[in-house]
N, C-alpha and C positions, 0 to 999 in steps of 0.2 A: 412738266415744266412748271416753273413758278408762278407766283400773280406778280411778279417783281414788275414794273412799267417802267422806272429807271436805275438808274448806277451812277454814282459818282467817281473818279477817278479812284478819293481817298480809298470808297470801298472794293474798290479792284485790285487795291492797293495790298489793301490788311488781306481778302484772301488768297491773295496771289504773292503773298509776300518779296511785293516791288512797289520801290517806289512811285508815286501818283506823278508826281511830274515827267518821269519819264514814260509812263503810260501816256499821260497827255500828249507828250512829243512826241513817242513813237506813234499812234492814231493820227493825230495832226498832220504827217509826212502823207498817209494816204487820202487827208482831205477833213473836211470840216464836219463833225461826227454828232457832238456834245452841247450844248449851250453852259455858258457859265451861270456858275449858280442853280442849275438845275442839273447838271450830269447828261448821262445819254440815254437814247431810249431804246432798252434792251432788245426790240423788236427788230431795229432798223440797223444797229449795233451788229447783231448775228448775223443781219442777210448780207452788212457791207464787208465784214470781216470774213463771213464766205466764199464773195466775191472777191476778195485779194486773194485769196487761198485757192482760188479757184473749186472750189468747192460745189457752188453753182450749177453744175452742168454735170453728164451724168458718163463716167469714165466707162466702156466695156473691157475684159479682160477675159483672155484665154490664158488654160491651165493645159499643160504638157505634161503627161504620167499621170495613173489615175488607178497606181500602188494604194498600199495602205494611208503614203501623207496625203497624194494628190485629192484621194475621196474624202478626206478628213477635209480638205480646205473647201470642196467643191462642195461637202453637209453644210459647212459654215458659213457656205454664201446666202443664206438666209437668213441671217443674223448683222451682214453688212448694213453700211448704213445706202442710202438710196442712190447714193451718187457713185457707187462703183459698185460691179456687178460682174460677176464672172457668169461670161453668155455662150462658152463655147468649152470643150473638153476634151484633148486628142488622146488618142494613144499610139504605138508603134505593135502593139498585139492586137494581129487580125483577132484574135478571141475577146477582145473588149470591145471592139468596135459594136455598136446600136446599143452597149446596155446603158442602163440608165441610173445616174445619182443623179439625187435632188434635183428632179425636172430636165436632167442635163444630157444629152443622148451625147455618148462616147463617140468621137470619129474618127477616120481613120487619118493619120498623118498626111496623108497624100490631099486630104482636103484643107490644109491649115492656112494656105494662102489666099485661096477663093474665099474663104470663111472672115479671115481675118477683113479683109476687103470688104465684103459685101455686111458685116456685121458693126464695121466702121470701130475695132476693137486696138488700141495705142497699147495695153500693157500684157504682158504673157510672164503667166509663171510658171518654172520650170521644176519639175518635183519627179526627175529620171534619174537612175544611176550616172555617177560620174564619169564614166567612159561616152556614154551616151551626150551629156549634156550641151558642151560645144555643138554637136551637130544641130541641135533643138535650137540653140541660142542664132545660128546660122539661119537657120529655116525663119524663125522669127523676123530677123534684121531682114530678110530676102521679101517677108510679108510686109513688112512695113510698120513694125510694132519699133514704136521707140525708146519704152522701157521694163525693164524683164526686170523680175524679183528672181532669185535662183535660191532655189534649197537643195543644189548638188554639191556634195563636198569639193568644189573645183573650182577654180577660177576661171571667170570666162574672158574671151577679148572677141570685143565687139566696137564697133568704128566709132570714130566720134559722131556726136551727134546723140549715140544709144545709150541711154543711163541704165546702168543695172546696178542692184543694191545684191548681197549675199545675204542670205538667213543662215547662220552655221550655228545649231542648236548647242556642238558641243563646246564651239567658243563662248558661248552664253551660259551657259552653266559652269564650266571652269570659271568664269568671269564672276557668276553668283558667287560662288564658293569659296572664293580668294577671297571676297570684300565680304563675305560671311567670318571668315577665318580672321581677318585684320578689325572687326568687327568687337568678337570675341576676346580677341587680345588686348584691344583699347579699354574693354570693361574690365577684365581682369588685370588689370596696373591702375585700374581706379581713374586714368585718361575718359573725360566726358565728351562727347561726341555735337 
């Protein structure tokens, strides 16, 4: 972290390239932040913007499938930042069940509501085949988790109240690749971007 002690709007401005008056107002909406004439003090800046973010507080998260992606996410939970933590890891293969990634002993499905409960854990991601995934997403809403990230090729429907976001890696890279492609095209017609 820096020695920076404050900020001024203008300079939140130039690296965030927005304007400072509207930084002002938008801050301003969540309360009195900055003094004039002196900017804000980075310190108090971070913990209050946090705290609107809810940030603050420290989110748990169980992982369902614990294939190739599911282990890949549950290595990379030690690289999260402290407010969210993946503390639990199911599978539906009795042969996964006790072993262990990154600290994390695999359990078996049939524990994921106890778990979810007594571990006080709101988000579940889902990393199963798509046939599978609905059932996971069901079992979830049934434990009480109220929002699932899914990286099944499937859509899920899940009641209101339960936010789920989709990872679909190969929408994302088709999506790279097109504005790579429209990219390339604008430099070649001499179009500056």
């Amino acid at each position: 972290m820096s020695d920076v002690q404050t900020v001024s709007s203008q300079d939140l401005g130039d690296k965030l390239d927005l304007n400072p008056a509207q930084i002002r107002k938008d801050l301003a909406y969540f309360g009195e932040f900055g003094r004039k004439g002196v900017g804000y003090n980075v310190s108090y800046l971070i913990e209050k913007i946090r705290q609107i973010l809810k940030l603050d507080r420290t989110i748990y998260v169980a992982l369902v499938g614990t294939g190739n992606l599911g282990r890949a996410l549950a290595n990379y939970n030690t690289y999260l930042k402290e407010n969210l933590k993946i503390v639990a890891a199911f599978d539906a293969d009795p042969a996964k069940a006790g072993t262990v990634i990154n600290n994390l002993t695999v359990q078996p499905m049939n524990e994921l509501a106890a778990t979810v409960k007594a571990r006080n854990i709101s988000i579940g991601i889902i990393t199963v085949p798509a046939a599978e995934a609905q059932k996971v997403a069901d079992q979830f809403v049934a434990a009480g988790i109220r929002g699932i990230l899914n990286f099944a090729p499937t859509v899920l429907k899940t009641p209101h109240g339960v936010r789920t976001h989709h990872a679909d890696f190969t929408a994302e890279l088709l999506s790279l690749a097109y504005y790579m492609e429209q990219d390339i095209e604008a430099e070649g017609s001499g179009m500056n971007r």
